[in-house]
C-alpha positions as CSV (number, residue, x, y, z in Angstrom):
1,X,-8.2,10.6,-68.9
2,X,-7.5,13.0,-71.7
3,X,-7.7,12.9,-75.5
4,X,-5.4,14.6,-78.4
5,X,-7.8,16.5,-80.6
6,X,-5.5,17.5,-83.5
7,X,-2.0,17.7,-84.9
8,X,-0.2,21.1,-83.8
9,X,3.1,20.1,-84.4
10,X,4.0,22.6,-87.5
11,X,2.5,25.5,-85.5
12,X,4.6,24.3,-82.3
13,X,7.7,24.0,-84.8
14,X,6.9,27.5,-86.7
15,X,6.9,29.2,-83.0
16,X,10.1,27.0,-82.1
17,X,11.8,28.9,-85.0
18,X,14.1,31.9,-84.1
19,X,12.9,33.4,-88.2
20,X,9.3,34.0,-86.6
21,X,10.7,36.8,-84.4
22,X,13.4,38.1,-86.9
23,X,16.1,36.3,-85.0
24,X,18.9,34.7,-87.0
25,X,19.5,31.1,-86.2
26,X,22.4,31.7,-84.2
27,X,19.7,32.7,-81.6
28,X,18.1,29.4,-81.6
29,X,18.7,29.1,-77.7
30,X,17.2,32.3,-76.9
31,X,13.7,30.2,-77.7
32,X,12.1,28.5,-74.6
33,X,9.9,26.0,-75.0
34,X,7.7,24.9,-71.8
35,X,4.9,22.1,-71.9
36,X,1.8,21.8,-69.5
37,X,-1.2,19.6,-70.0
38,X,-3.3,22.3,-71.6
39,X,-0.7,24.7,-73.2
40,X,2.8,25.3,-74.7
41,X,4.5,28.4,-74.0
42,X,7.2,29.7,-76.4
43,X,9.6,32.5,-74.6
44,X,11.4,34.6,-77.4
45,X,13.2,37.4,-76.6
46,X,11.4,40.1,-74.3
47,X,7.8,38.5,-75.0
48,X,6.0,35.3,-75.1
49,X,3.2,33.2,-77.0
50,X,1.2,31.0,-75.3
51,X,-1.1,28.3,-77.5
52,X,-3.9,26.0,-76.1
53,X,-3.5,22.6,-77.1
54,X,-5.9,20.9,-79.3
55,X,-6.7,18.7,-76.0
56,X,-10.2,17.4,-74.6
57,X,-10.4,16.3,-70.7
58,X,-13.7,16.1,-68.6
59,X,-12.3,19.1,-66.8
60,X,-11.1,21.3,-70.1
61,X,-12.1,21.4,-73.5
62,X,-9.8,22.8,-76.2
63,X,-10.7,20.7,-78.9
64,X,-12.1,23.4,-81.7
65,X,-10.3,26.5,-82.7
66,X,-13.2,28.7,-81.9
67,X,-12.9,27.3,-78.1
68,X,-9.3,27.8,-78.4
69,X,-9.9,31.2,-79.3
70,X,-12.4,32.3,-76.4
71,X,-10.0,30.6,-73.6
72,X,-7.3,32.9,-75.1
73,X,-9.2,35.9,-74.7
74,X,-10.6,34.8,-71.6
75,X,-7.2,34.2,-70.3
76,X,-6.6,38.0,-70.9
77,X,-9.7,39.4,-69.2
78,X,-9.3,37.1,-66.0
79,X,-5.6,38.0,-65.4
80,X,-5.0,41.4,-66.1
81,X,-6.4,42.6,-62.7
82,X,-3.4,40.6,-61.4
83,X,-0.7,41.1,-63.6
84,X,-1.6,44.4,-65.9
85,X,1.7,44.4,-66.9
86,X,2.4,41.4,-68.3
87,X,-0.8,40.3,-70.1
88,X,-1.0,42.2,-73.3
89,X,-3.6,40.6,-75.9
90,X,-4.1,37.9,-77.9
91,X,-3.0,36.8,-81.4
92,X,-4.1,35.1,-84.8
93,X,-2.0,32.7,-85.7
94,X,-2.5,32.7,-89.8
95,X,-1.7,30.6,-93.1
96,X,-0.9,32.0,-96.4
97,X,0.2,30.8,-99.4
98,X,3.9,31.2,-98.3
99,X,3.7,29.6,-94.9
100,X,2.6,30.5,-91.1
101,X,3.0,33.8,-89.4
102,X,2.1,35.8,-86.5
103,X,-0.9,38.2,-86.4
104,X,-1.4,40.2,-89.6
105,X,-4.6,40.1,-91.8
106,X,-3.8,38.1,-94.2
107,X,-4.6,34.2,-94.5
108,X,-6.9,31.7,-92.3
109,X,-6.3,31.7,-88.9
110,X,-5.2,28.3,-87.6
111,X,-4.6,29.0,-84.3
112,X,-4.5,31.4,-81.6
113,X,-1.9,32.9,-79.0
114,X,-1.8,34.6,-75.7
115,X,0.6,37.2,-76.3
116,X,2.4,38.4,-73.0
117,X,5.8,40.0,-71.7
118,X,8.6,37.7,-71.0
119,X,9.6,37.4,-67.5
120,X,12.6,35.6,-66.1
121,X,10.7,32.0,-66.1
122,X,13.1,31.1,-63.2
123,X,11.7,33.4,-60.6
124,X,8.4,31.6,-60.7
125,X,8.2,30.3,-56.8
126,X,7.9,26.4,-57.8
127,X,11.6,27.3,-59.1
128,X,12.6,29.4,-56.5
129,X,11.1,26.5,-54.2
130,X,13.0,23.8,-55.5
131,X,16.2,25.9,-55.3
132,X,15.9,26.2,-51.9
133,X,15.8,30.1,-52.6
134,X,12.2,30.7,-51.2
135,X,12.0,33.5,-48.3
136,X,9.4,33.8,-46.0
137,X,9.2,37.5,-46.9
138,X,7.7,36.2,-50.1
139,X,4.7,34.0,-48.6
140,X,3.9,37.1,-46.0
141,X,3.6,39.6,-49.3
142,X,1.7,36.6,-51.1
143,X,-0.8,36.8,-48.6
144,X,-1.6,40.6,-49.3
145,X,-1.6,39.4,-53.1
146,X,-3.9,36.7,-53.0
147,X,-5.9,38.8,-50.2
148,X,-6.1,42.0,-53.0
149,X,-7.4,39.0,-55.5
150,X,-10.1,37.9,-53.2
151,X,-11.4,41.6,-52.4
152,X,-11.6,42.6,-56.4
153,X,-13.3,39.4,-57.3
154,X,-16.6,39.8,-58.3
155,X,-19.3,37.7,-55.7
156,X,-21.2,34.8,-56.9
157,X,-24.7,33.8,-56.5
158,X,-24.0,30.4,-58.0
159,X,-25.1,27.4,-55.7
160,X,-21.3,25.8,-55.3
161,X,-21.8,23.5,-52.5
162,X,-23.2,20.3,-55.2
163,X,-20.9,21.6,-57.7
164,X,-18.0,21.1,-55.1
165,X,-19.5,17.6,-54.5
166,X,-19.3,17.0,-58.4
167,X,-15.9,17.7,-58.8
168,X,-14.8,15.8,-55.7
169,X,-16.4,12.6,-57.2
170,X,-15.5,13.2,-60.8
171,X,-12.1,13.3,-59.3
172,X,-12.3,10.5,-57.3
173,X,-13.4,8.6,-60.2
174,X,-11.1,10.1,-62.7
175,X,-8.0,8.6,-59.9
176,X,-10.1,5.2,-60.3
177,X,-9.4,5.4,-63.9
178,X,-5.5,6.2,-63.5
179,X,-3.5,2.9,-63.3
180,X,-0.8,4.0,-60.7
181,X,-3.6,4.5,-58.2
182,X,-4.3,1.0,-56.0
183,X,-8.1,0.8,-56.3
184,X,-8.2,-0.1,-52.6
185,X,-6.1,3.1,-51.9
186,X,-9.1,5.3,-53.7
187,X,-12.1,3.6,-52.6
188,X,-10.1,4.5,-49.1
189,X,-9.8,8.0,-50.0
190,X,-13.6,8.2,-51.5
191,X,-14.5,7.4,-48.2
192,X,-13.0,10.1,-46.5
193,X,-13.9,12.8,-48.5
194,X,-17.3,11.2,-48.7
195,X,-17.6,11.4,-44.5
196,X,-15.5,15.6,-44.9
197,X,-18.6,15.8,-47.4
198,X,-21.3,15.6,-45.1
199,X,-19.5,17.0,-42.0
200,X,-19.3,20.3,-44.0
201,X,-21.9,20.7,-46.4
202,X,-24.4,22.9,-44.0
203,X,-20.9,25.0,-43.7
204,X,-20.3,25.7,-47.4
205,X,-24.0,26.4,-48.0
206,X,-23.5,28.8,-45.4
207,X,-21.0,30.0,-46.7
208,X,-22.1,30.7,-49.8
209,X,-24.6,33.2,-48.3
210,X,-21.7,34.6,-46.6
211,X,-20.8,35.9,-50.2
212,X,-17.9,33.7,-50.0
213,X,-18.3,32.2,-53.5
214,X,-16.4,34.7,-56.1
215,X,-14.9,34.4,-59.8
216,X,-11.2,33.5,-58.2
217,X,-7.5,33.0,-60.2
218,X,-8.9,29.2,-59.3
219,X,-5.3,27.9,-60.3
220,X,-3.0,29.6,-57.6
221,X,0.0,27.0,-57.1
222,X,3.9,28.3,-57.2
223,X,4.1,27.8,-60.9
224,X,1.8,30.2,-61.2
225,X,3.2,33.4,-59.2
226,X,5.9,34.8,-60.3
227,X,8.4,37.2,-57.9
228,X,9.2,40.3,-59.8
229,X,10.9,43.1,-58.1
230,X,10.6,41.5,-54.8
231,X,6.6,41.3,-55.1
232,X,4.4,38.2,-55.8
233,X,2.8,38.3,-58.9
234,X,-0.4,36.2,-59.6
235,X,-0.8,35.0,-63.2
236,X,-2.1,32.0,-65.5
237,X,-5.2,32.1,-63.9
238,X,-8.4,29.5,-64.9
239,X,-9.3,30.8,-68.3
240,X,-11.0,27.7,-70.2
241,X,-14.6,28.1,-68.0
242,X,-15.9,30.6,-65.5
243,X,-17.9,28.4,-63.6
244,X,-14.3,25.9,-62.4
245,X,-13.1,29.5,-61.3
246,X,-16.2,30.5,-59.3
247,X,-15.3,29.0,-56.1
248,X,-14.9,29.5,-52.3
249,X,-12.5,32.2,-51.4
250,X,-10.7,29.4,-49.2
251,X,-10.8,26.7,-51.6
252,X,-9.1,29.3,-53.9
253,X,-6.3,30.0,-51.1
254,X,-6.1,26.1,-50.1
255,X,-4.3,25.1,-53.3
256,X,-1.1,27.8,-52.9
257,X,-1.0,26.3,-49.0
258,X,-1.4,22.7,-50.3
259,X,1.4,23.7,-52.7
260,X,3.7,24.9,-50.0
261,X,3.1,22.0,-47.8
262,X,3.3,19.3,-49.7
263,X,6.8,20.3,-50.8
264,X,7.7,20.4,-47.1
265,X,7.4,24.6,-46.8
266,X,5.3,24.0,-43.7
267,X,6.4,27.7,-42.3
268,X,5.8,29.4,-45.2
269,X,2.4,27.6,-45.6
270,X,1.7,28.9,-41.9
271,X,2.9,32.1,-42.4
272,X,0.9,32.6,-45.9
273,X,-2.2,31.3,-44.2
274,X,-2.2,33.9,-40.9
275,X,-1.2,36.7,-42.9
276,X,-4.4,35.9,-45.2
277,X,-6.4,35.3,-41.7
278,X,-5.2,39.1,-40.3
279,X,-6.4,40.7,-43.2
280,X,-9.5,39.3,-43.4
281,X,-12.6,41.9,-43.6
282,X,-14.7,39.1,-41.3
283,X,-12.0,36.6,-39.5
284,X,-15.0,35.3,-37.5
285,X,-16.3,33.5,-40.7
286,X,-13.1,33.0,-42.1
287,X,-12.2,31.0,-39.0
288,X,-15.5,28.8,-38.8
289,X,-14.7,28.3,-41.9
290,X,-12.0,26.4,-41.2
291,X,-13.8,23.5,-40.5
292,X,-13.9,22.7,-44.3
293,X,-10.0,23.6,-44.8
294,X,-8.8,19.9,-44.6
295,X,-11.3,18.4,-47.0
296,X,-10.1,21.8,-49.5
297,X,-6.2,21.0,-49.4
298,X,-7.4,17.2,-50.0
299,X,-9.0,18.0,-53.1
300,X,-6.7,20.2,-54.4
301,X,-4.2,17.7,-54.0
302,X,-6.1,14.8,-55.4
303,X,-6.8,17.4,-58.6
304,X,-3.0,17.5,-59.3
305,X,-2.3,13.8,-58.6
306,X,-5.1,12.9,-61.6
307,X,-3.6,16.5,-63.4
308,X,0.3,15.2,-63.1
309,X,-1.0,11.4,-64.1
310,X,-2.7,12.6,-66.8
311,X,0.7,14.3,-68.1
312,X,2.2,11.3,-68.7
313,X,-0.4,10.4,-71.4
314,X,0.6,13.5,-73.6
315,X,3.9,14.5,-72.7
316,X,6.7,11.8,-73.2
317,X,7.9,11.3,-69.4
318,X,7.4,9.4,-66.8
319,X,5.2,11.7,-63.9
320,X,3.7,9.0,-62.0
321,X,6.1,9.5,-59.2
322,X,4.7,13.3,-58.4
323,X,1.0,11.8,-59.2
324,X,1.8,9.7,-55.9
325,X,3.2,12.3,-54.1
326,X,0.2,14.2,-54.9
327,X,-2.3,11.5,-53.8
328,X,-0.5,10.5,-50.0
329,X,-0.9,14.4,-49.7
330,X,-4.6,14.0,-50.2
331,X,-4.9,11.3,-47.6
332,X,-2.9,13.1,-45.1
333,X,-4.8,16.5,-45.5
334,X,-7.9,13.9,-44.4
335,X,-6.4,12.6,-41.6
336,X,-7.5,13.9,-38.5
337,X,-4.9,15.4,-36.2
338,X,-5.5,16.7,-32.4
339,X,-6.4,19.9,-31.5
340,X,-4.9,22.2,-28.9
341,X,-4.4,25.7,-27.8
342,X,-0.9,27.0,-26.8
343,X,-0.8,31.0,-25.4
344,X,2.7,32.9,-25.0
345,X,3.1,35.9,-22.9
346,X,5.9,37.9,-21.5
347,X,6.5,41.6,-21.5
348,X,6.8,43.5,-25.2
349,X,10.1,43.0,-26.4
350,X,10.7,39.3,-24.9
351,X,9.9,38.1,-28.6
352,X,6.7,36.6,-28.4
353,X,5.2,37.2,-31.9
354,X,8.7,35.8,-33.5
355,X,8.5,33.0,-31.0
356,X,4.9,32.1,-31.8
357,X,5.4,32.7,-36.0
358,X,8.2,30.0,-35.4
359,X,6.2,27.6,-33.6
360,X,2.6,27.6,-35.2
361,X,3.6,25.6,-38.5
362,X,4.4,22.6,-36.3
363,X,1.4,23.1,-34.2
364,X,-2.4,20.9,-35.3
365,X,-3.3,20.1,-38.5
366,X,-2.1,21.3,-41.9
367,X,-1.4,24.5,-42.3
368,X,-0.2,24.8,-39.3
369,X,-2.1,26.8,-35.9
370,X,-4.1,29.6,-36.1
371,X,-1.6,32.5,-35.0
372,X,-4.0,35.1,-32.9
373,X,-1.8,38.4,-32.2
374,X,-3.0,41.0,-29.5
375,X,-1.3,43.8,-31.7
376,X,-3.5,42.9,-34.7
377,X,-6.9,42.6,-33.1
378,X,-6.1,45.4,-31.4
379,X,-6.0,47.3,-34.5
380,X,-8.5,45.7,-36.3
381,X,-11.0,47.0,-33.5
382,X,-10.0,50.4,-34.2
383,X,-10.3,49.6,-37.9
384,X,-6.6,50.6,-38.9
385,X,-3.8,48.7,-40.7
386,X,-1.3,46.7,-39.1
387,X,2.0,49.5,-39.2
388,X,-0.4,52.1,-38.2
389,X,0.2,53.8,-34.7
390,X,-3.0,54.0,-32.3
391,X,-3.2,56.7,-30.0
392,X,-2.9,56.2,-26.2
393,X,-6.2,56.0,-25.7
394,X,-6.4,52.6,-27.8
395,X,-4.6,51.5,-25.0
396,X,-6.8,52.2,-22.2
397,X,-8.0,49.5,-19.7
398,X,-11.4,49.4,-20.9
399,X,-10.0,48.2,-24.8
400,X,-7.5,46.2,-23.6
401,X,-10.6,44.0,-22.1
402,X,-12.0,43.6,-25.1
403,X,-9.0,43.2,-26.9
404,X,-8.6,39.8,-24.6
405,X,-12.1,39.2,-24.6
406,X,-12.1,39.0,-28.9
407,X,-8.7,37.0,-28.2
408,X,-10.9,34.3,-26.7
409,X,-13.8,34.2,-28.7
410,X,-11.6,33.9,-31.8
411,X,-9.3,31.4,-30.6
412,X,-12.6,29.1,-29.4
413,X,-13.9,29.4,-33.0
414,X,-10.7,28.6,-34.9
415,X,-10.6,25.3,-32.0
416,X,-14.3,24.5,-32.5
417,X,-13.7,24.6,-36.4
418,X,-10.6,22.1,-35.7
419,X,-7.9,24.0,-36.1
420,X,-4.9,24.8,-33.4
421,X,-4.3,27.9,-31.7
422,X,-1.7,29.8,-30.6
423,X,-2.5,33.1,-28.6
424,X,0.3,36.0,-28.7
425,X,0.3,38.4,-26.3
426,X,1.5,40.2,-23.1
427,X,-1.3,38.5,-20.8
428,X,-0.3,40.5,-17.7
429,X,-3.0,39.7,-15.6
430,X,-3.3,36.8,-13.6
431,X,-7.3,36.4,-14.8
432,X,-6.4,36.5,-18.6
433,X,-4.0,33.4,-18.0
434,X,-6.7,31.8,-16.2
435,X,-9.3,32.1,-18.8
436,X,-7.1,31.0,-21.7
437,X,-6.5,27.5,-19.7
438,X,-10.0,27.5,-18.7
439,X,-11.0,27.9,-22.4
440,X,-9.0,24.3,-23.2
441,X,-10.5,22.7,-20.3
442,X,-14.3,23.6,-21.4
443,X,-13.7,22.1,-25.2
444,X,-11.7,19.4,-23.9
445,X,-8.3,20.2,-25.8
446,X,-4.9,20.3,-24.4
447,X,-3.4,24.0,-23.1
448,X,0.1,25.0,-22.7
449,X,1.1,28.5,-21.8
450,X,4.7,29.8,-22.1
451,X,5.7,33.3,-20.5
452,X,8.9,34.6,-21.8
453,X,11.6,36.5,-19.1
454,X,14.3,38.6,-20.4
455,X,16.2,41.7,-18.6
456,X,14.3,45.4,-18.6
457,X,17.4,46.9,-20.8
458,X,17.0,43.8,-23.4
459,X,13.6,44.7,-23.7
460,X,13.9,48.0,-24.4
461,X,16.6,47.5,-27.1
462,X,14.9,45.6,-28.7
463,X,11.7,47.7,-29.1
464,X,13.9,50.2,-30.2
465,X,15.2,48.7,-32.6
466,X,11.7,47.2,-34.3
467,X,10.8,48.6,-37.9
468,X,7.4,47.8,-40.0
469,X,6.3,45.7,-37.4
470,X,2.4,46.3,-35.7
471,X,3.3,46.7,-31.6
472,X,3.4,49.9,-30.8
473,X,5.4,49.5,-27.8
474,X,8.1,51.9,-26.7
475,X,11.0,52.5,-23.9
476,X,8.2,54.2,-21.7
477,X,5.7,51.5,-22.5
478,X,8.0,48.7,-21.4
479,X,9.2,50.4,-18.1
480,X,5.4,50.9,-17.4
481,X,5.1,46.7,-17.5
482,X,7.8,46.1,-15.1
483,X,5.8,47.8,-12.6
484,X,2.8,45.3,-12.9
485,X,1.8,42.9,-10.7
486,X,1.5,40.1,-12.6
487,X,0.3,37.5,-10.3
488,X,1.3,34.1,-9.8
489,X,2.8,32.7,-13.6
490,X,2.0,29.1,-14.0
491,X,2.9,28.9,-17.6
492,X,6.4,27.4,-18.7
493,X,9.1,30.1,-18.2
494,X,11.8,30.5,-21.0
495,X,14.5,32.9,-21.1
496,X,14.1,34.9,-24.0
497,X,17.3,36.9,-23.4
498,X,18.9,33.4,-25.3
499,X,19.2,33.4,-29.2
500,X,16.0,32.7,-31.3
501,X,17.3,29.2,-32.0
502,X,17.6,28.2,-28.3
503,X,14.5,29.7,-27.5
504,X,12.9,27.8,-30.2
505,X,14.3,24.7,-29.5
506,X,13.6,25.0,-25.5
507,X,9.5,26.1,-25.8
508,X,9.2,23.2,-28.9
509,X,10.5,20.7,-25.9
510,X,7.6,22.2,-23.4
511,X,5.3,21.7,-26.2
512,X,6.1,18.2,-26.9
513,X,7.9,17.0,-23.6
514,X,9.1,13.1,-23.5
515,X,6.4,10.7,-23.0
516,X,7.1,9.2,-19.4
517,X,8.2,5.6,-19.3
């Protein structure tokens, strides 16, 4: 699977040494060494070297200096958008007469470095993951990270969609070579992402003239974001060829959601993957495209089970255990799931966009439902940002109706793509209930509607109290809604003057009730 070029041990051991900083040996353990399958990273002090190692695989070729030296200063250009701050240059590694050193202009250079700051190596969100020390918070400001990314990325006219069918069957048949792998368990899974193949290949064609195809990170899993002063920070991004980088804008997102979800982060999966959806410049595309999501997160996955397999060959552990893990994630992403639309409503201030942010990771296929808000398409109409206040007039009957009317046509795209839905908002009106059930009934998916109840002076404390958060309701606006005739509510009714748990716990049991006997 991969091959060691060359010998690098007395550079690794010349960057292992606390002299090649100006440290006395008494700082040996303030040296960090950290291995991957293409690199070693040394962390000394307030900075760190990163080298390439002399390593040839199908996907990544490091096996001359000169390539060694154009992935290093590659790896400089393609991040700094991301992370200006911690990418400063690169550097020679040279050999004189009296032994290795760093940089200077004397001797031959036998190697190169990436030469960054050091950050704390322990906020990276793998580690913060595996510590169980991962807030939401930090996959909702992802999303406006990776989302930032996308929008400076410069647009492709490359034709991806063979490319994509390339690297799908050179992994497939890279998995074929790995011993751990049952061969009947990957001609299963060739199968699959052969039938995903077809399905979708009109879809990324389509998509490519879309303008969908940009130079992405291309690499974007938690060990390569790092949380510094509360913020997501994208680095490490594909450096060693262009082309492996110039992908799908989804594909690009699918591997930080495959990442989450496969470590069991299904909310913060969800929540990453509708905060990305909101901000999107054309959600209509973004949600047709959808329909290739699942066969994304499966490749992605099978990448890093033949990735982590591969480890084993060069790195003296055992990995095959995560390579597994890896590949039953690629099978599952496959797999199909059902579909079905689930709507809550209730007066603002009954909780509704909490309550459906809970619920949607649980809901369809991986990553979890499509979360449609009122509050956001409302906004989106007008063209403004999420925290910005509308004037009345956004509000006006007219707007409202097409706020609903964009509700539907959104949520049947995102269905008709084969992802769930769940529809957020105050759905007053008897009509607008109707529709939403009649939408199910004419794809042939499940509906479930849930209306939230809580008491007027609940309600209004409670919008009161809201900060950064993109209703604009008010006191006035609430005591206006308890003057409407809303009709006749067949939906489930929850009290949502109950804690968040309860309430969580009581609409999960409408959407799932026992199976009768």
């Amino acid at each position: 699977m991969g091959a060691q070029i060359a010998n690098q041990d007395d550079i690794f051991a010349f960057l292992a040494s606390p002299a090649t900083y100006g440290f006395d040996q008494s700082q040996q353990n303030s040296i960090k060494r950290i291995d991957t399958h293409g690199a070693v990273v040394f962390l000394a002090g307030t900075e760190a070297y990163k080298l390439k190692r002399a390593v040839f695989f199908p996907f990544m070729d490091f096996s001359t200096l000169e390539k060694r030296r154009a992935a290093c200063e590659n790896e400089i250009r393609v991040n700094r958008e991301n992370a200006p701050d911690i990418y400063l240059g690169t550097l020679p590694i040279r050999r004189t007469d009296k032994g290795l050193h760093l940089g200077g202009e004397e001797g031959d250079i036998v190697e190169w470095a990436v030469h960054t700051r050091r950050f704390d190596d322990e906020s990276t969100l793998d580690k913060l993951a595996a510590r169980g020390a991962l807030d939401l918070g930090v996959a909702a400001d992802l999303a406006e990270s990776v989302s930032a990314a996308h929008a400076r990325a410069d647009r492709s006219d490359l034709e991806t969609t063979q490319r994509f069918h390339n690297w799908m069957i050179d992994t497939l048949d890279g998995l074929a070579g790995a011993p751990i792998f049952a061969p009947n368990d990957v001609a299963a899974l060739r199968s699959s992402f052969l039938a995903a193949y077809s399905a979708t290949a009109a879809l990324l064609k389509q998509r490519e003239a879309q303008g969908k195809v940009r130079r992405c990170h291309g690499d974007v899993h938690l060990r390569n974001i790092v949380l510094e002063n509360g913020k997501p920070i994208l680095f490490d991004a594909i450096e060693f060829d262009d082309l492996l980088a110039t992908i799908d804008i989804l594909y690009d997102l699918a591997f930080v959601l495959m990442d989450f979800w496969q470590r069991g982060l299904h909310a913060h999966a969800n929540l990453l993957f509708n905060r990305y959806l909101w901000r999107a410049p054309e959600l209509e595309e973004e949600l047709e495209g959808l329909a290739a999501l699942p066969m994304f997160l499966a490749l992605r996955a099978a990448i890093r089970a033949r990735v982590v397999a591969a480890l084993s060959d060069i790195a003296d552990a055992d990995h095959s255990a995560e390579a597994k893990s890896f590949f039953a994630a690629s099978v599952a992403f496959l797999c199909s799931e059902p579909v079905r639309l689930v709507a809550v409503g209730g007066l603002s201030g009954t909780g509704k966009s909490t309550l459906a942010t809970a619920l949607a990771g649980a809901i369809g296929r991986a990553p979890g439902a499509v979360h449609l808000r009122s509050d956001i398409e409302r906004k989106r109409l007008r063209g403004v940002s999420e925290y910005e206040r509308l004037a009345p007039d956004a509000y006006a009957p007219e707007v409202t109706t097409r706020v609903y009317d964009r509700l539907l046509d959104l949520a049947e795209t995102a269905l008709r793509a084969g992802q769930s839905v769940i529809v957020d908002a105050v759905h007053a009106k008897e009509d607008e209930r109707i529709a939403l059930a009649a939408l199910a009934k004419k794809l042939g998916v499940p509906f479930t509607g849930l209306w939230l109840d809580a008491p007027v002076e609940t309600l209004v404390a409670r919008v009161e109290a809201r900060q950064h958060d993109a209703s604009d309701a008010n006191a006035a606006v609430v005591r206006q809604q308890t003057t409407l005739a809303l009709g006749a509510i067949e939906w489930t009714r929850l009290d949502a003057s109950q804690g968040s748990d309860v309430l969580l716990g009581q609409a999960q049991a409408a959407l799932n009730p026992p199976a009768a006997e």
